[in-house]
N, C-alpha and C positions, 0 to 999 in steps of 0.2 A: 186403743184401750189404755184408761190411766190405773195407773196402779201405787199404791200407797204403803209402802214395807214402814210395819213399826218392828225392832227389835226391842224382843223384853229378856229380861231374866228367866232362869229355868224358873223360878218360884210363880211366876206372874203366868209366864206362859206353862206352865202343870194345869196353873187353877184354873185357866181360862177352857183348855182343852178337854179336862173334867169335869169343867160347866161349875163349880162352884164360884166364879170369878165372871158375871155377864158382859163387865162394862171394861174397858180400859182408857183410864187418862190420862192426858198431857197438862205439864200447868203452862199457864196464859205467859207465854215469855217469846219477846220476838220472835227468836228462831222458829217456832212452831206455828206463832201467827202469821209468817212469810208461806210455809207451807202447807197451814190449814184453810183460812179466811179466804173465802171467794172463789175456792175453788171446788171442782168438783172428781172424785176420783167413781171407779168401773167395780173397782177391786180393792179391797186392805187385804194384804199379805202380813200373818203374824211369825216371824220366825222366833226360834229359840236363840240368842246370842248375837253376834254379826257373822257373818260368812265369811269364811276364808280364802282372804286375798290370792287372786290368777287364778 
């Protein structure tokens, strides 16, 4: 199973969770076209912040 974690802000991830927020974007810049374009994921995992390290 592939799995796709975006980390957002609390702001981004509240509205999303509340449903006032449907969509989330990334803008068109390398880094994101290496891990979006062509592939295909199972799952998007939204978390709130990044996870702490160990």
């Amino acid at each position: 199973m592939r799995k796709l974690t975006l980390s957002l802000k609390a702001e981004y991830f509240t509205a999303i969770r509340d449903g006032s927020k449907p969509e989330e974007f990334r803008l068109v810049t390398p880094y994101w076209q290496k891990r979006l374009e062509g592939r295909s994921y199972d799952v998007i995992e939204l978390t709130l912040g990044y996870p702490q390290p160990g």
